[in-house]
Structure formats: structure tokens, C-alpha cells
PDB file of N, CA, C and O in Angstrom:
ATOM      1  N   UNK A   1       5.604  -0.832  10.114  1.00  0.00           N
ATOM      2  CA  UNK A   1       5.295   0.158   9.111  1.00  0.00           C
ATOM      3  C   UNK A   1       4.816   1.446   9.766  1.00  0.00           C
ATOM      4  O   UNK A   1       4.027   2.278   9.320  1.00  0.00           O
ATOM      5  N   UNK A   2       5.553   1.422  11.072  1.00  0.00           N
ATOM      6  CA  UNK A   2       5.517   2.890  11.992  1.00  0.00           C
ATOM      7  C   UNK A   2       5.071   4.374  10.627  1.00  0.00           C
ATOM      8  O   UNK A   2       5.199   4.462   9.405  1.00  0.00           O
ATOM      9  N   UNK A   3       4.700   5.009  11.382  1.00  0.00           N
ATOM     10  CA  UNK A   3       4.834   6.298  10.411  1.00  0.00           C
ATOM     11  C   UNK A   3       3.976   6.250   8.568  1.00  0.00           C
ATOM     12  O   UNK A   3       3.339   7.146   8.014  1.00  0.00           O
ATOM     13  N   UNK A   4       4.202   5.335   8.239  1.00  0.00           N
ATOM     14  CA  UNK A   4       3.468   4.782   6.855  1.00  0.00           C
ATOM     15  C   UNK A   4       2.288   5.907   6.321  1.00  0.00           C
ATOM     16  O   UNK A   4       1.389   6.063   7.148  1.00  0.00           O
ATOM     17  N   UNK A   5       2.193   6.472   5.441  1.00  0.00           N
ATOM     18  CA  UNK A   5       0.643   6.540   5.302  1.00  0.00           C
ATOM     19  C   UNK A   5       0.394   5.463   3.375  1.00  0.00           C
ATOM     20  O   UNK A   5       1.135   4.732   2.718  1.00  0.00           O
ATOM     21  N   UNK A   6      -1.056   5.993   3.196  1.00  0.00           N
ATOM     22  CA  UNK A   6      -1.293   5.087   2.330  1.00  0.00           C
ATOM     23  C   UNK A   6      -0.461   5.890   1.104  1.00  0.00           C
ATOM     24  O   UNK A   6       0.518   5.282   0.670  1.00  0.00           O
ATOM     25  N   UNK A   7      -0.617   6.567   0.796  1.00  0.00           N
ATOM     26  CA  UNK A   7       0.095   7.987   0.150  1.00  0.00           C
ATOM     27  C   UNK A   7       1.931   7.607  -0.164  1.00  0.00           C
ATOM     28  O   UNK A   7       2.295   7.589  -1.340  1.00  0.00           O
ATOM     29  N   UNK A   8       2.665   7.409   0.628  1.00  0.00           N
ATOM     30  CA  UNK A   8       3.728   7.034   0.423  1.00  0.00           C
ATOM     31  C   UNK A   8       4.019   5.677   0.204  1.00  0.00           C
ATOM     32  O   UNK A   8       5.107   5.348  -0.270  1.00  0.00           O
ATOM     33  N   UNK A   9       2.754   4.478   0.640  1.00  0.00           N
ATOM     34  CA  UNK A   9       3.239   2.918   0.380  1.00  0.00           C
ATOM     35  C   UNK A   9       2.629   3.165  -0.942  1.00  0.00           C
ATOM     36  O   UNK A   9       3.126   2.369  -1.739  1.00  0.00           O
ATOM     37  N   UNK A  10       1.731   3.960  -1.530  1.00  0.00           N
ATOM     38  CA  UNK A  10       1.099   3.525  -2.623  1.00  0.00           C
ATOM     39  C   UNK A  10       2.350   4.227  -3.892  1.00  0.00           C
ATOM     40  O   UNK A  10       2.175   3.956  -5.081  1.00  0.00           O
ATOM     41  N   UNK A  11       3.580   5.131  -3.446  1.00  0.00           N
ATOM     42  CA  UNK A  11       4.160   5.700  -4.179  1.00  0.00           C
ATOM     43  C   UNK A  11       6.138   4.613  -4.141  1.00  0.00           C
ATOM     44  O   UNK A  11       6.988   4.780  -5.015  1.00  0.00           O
ATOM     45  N   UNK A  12       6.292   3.757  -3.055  1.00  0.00           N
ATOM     46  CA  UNK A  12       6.717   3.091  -2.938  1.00  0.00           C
ATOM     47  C   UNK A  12       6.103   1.704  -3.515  1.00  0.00           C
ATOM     48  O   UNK A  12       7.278   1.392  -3.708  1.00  0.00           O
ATOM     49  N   UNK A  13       5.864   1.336  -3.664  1.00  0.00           N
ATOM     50  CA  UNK A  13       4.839   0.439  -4.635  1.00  0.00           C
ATOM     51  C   UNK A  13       5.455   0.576  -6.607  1.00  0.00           C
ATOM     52  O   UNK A  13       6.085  -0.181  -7.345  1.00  0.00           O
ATOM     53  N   UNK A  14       4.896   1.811  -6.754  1.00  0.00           N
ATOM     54  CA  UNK A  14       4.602   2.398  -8.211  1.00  0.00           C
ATOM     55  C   UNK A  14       6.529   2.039  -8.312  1.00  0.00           C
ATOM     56  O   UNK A  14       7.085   1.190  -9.008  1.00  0.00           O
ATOM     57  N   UNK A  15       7.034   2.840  -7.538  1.00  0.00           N
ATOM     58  CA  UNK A  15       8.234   2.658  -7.782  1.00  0.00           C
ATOM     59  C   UNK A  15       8.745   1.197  -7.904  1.00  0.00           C
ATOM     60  O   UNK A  15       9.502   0.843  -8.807  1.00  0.00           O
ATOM     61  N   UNK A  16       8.327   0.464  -7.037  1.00  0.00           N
ATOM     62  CA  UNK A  16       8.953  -1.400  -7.362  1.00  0.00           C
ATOM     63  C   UNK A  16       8.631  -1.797  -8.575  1.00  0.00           C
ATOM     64  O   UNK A  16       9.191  -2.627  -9.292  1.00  0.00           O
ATOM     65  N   UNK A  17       7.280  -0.869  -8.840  1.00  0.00           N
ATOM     66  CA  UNK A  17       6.941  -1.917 -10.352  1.00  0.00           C
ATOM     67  C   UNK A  17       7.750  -1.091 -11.019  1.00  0.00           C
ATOM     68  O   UNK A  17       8.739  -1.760 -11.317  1.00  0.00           O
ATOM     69  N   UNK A  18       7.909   0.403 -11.561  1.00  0.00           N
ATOM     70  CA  UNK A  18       8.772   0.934 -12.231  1.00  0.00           C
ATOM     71  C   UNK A  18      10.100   0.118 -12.540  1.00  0.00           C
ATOM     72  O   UNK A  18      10.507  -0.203 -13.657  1.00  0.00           O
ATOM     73  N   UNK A  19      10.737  -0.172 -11.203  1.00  0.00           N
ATOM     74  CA  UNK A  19      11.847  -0.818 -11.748  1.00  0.00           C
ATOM     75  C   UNK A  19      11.667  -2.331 -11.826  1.00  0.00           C
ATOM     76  O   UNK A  19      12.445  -2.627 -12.733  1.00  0.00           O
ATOM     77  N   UNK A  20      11.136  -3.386 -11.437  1.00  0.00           N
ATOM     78  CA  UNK A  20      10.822  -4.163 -12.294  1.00  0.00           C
ATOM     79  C   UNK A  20      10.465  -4.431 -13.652  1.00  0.00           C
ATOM     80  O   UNK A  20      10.879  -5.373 -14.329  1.00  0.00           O
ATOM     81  N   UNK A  21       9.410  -3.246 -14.114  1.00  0.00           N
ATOM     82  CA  UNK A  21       9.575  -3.117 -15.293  1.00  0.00           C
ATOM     83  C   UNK A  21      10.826  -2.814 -16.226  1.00  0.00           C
ATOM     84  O   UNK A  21      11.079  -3.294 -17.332  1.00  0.00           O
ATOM     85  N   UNK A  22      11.345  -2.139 -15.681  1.00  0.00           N
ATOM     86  CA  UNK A  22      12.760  -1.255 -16.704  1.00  0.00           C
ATOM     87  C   UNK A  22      14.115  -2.132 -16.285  1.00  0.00           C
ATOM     88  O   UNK A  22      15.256  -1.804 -16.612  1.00  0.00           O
ATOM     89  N   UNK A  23      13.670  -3.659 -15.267  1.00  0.00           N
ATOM     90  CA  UNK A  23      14.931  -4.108 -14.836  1.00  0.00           C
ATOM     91  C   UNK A  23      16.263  -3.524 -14.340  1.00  0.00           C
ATOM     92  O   UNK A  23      17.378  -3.598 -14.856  1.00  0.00           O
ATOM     93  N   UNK A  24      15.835  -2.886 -13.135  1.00  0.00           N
ATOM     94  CA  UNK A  24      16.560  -2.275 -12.579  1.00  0.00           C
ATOM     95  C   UNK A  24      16.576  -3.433 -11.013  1.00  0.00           C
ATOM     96  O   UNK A  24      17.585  -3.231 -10.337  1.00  0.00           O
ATOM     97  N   UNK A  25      15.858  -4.267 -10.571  1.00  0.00           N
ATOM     98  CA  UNK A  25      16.111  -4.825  -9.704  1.00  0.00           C
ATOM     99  C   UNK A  25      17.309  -6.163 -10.333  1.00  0.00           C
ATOM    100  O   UNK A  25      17.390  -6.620 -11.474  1.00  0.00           O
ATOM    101  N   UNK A  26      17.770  -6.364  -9.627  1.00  0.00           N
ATOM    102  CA  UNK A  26      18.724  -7.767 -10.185  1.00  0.00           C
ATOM    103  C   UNK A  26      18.079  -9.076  -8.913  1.00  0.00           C
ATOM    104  O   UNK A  26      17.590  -9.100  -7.784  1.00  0.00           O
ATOM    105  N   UNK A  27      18.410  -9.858  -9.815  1.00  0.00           N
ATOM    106  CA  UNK A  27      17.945 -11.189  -9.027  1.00  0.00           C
ATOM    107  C   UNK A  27      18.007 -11.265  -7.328  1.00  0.00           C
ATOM    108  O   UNK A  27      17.089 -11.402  -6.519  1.00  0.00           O
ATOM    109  N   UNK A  28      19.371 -11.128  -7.141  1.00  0.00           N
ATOM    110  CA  UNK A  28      19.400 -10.768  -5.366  1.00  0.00           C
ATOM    111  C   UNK A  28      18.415 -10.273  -4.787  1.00  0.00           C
ATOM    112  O   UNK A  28      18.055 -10.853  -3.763  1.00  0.00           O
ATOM    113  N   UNK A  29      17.675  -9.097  -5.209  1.00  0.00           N
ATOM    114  CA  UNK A  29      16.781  -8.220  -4.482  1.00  0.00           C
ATOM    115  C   UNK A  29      15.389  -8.720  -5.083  1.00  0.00           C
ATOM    116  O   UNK A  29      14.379  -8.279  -4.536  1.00  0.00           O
ATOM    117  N   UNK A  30      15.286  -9.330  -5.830  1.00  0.00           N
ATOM    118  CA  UNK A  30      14.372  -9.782  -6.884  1.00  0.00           C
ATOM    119  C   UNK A  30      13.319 -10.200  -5.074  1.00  0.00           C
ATOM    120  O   UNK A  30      12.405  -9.399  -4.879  1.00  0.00           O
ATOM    121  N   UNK A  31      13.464 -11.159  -4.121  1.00  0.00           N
ATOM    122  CA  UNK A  31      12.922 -11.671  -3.133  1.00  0.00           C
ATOM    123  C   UNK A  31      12.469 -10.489  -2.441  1.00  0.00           C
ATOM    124  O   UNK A  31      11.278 -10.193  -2.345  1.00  0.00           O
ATOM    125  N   UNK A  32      13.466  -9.781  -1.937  1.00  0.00           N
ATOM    126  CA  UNK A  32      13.176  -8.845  -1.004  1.00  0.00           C
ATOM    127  C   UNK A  32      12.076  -7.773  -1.708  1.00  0.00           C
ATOM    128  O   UNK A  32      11.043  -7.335  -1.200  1.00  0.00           O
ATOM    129  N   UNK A  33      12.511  -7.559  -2.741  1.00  0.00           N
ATOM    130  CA  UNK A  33      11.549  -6.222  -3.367  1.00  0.00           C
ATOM    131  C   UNK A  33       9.832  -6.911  -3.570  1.00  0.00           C
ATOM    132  O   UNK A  33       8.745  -6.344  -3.461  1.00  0.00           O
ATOM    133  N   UNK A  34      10.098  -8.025  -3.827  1.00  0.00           N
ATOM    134  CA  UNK A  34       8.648  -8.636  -4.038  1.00  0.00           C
ATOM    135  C   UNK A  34       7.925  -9.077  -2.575  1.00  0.00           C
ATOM    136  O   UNK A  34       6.702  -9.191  -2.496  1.00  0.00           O
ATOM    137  N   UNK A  35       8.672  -9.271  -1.621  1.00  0.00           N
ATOM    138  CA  UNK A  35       8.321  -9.043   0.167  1.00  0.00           C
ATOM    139  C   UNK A  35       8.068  -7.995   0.146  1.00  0.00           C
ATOM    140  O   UNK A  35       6.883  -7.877   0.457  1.00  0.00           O
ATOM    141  N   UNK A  36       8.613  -6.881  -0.098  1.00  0.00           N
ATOM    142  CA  UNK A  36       8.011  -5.530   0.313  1.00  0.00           C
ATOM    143  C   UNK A  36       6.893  -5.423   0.058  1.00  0.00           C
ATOM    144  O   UNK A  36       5.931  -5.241   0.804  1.00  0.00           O
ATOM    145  N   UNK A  37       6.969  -5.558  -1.305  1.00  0.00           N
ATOM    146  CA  UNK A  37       5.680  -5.038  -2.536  1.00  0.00           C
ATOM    147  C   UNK A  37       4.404  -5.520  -1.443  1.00  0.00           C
ATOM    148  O   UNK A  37       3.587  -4.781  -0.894  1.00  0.00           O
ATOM    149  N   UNK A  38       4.535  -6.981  -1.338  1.00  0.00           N
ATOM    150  CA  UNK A  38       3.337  -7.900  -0.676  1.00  0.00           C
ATOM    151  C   UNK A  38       3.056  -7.158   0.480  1.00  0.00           C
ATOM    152  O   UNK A  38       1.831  -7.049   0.547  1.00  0.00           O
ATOM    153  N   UNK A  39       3.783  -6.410   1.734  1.00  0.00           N
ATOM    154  CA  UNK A  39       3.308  -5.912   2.892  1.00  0.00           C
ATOM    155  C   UNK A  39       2.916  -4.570   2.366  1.00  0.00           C
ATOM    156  O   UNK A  39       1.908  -4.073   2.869  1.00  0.00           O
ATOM    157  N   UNK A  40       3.441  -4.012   1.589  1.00  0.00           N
ATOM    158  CA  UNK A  40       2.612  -3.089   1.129  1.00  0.00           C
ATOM    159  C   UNK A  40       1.467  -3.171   0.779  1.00  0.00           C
ATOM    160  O   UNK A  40       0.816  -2.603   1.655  1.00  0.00           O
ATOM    161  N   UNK A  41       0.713  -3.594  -0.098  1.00  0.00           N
ATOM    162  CA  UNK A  41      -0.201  -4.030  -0.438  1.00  0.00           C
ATOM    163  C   UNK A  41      -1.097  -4.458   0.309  1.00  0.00           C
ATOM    164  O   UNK A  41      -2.204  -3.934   0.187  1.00  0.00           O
ATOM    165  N   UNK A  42      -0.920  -5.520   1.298  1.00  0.00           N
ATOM    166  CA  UNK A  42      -1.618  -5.398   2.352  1.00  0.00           C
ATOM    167  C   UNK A  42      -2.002  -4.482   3.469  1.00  0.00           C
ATOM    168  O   UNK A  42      -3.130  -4.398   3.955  1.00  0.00           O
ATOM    169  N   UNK A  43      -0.875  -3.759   3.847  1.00  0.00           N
ATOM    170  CA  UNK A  43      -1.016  -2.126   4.376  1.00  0.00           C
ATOM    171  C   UNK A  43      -2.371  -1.551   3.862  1.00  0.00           C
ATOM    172  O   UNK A  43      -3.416  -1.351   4.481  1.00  0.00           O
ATOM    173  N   UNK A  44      -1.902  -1.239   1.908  1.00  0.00           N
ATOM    174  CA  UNK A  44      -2.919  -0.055   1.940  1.00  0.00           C
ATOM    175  C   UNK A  44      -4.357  -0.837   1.997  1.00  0.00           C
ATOM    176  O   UNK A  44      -5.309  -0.180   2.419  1.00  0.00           O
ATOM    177  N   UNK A  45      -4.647  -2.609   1.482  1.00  0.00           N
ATOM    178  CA  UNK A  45      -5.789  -2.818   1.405  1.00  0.00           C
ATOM    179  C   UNK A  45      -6.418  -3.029   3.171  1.00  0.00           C
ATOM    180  O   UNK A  45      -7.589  -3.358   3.366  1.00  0.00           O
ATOM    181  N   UNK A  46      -5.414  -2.775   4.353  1.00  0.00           N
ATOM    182  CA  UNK A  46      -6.261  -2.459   5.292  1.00  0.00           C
ATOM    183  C   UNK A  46      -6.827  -1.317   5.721  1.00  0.00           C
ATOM    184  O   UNK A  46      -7.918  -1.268   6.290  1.00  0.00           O
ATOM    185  N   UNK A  47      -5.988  -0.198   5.424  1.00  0.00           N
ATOM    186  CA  UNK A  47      -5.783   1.454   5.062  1.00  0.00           C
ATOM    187  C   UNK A  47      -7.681   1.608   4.620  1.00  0.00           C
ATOM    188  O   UNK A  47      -8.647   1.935   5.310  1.00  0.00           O
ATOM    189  N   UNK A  48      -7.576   1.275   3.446  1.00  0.00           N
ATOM    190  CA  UNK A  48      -8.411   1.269   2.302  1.00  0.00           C
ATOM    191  C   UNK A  48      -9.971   0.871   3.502  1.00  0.00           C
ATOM    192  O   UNK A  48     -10.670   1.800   3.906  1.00  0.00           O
ATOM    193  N   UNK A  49     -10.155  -0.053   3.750  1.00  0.00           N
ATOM    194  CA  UNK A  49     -10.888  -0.938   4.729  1.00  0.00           C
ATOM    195  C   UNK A  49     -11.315   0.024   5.623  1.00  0.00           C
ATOM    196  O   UNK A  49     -12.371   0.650   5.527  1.00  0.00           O
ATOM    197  N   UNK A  50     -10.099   0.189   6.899  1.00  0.00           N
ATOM    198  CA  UNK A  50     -10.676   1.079   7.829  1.00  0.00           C
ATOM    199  C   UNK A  50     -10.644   2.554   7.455  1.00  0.00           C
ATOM    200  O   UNK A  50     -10.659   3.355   8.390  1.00  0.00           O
ATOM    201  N   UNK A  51     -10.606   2.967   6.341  1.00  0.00           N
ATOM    202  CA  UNK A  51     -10.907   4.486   5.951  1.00  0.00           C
ATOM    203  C   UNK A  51     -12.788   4.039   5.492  1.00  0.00           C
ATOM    204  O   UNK A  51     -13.881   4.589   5.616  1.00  0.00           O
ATOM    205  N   UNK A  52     -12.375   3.026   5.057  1.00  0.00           N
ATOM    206  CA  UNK A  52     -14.233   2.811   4.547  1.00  0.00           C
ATOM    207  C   UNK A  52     -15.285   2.650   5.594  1.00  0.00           C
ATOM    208  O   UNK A  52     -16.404   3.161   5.552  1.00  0.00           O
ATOM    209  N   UNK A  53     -14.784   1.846   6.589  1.00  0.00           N
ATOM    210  CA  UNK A  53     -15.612   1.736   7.968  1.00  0.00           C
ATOM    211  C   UNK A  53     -15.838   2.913   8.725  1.00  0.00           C
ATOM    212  O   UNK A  53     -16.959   2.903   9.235  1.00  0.00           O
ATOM    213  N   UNK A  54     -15.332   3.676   8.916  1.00  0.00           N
ATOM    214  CA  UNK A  54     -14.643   5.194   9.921  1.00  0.00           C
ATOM    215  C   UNK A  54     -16.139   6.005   9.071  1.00  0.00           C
ATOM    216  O   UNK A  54     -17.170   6.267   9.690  1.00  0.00           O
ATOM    217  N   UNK A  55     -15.910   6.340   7.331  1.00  0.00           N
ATOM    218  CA  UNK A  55     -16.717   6.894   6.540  1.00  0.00           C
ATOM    219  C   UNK A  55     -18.072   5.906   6.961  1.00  0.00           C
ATOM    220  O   UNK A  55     -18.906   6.398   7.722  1.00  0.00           O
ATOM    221  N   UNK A  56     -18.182   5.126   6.676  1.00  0.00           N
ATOM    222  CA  UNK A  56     -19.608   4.563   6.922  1.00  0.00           C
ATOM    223  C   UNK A  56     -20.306   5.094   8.179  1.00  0.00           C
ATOM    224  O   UNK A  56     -21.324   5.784   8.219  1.00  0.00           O
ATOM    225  N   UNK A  57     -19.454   4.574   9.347  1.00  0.00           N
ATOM    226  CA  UNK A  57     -19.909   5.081  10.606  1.00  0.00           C
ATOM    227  C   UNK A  57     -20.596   6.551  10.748  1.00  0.00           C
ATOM    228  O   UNK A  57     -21.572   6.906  11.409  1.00  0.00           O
ATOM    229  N   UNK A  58     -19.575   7.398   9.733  1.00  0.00           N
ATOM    230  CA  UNK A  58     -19.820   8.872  10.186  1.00  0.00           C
ATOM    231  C   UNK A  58     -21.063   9.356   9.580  1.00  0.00           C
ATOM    232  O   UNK A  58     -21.970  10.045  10.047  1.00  0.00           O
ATOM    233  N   UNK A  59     -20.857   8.746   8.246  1.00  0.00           N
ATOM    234  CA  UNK A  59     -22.453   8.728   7.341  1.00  0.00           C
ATOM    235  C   UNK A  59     -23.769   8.037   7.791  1.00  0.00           C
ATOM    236  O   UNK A  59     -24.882   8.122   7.272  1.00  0.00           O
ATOM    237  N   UNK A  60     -23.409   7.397   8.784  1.00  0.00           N
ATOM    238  CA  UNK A  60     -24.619   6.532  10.055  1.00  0.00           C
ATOM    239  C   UNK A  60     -24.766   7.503  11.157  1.00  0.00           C
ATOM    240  O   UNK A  60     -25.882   7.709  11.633  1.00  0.00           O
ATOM    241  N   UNK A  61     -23.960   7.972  11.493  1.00  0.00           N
ATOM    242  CA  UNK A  61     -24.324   8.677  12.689  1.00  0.00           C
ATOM    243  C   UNK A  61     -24.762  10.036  11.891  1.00  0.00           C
ATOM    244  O   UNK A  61     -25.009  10.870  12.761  1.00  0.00           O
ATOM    245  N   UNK A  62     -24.933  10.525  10.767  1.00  0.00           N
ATOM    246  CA  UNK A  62     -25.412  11.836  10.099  1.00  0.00           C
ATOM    247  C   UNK A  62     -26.668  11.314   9.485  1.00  0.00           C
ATOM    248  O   UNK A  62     -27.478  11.988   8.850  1.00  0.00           O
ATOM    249  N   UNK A  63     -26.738  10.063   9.739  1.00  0.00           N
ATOM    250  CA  UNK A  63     -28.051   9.748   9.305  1.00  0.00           C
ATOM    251  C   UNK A  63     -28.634   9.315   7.998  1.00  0.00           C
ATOM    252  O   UNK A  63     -29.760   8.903   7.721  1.00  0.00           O
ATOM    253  N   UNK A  64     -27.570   9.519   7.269  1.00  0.00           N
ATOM    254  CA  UNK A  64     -27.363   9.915   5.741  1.00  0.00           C
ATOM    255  C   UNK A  64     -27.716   8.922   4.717  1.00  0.00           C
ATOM    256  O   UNK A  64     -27.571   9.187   3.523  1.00  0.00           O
TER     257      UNK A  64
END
């Protein structure tokens, strides 16, 4: 997930459910699109994580 930010998995995402919802995936892809979805998801909830740690740190070292 070279290159990734949270910003584009979180807009790649919106889009899988979009077309899941409106049935635009067909069964074939039905696997693959729901693999994606899942590494996505995990992406941003590590994203999410070390953006929170990085902020903590900086708000520790400001004393704050």
C-alpha cells in the first residue's frame, strides 16, 4: 500500500460501499472488493493509531 495516504483509502473505501450498495459489484468481484475493503480498513485504523501516538508524544514533549 506504497504511496497510500489515509485520505485516499478512506475515499476508496466510501466508494466500495457506494457500489455495494447500488449493486454495481457482481458476485465475481464480490471476494476481491471485500479483501480490499478489509486491508483498507486496517491501513487507516493503523494510520489513525500512529497519527495518535506521534500527537501524544508532541503534546508530552510541550508539556501540555
Amino acid at each position: 500500500m506504497e504511496g497510500l495516504t489515509y485520505e485516499k483509502a478512506e475515499q476508496e473505501l466510501e466508494q466500495i460501499l457506494d457500489d455495494l450498495r447500488n449493486d454495481r459489484i457482481g458476485i465475481d468481484a464480490l471476494a476481491e472488493k471485500v479483501e480490499r475493503a478489509s486491508k483498507l480498513i486496517v491501513f487507516c485504523k493503523e494510520k489513525l493509531a500512529s497519527t495518535e501516538k506521534k500527537v501524544e508524544e508532541i503534546i508530552k514533549t510541550l508539556g501540555l
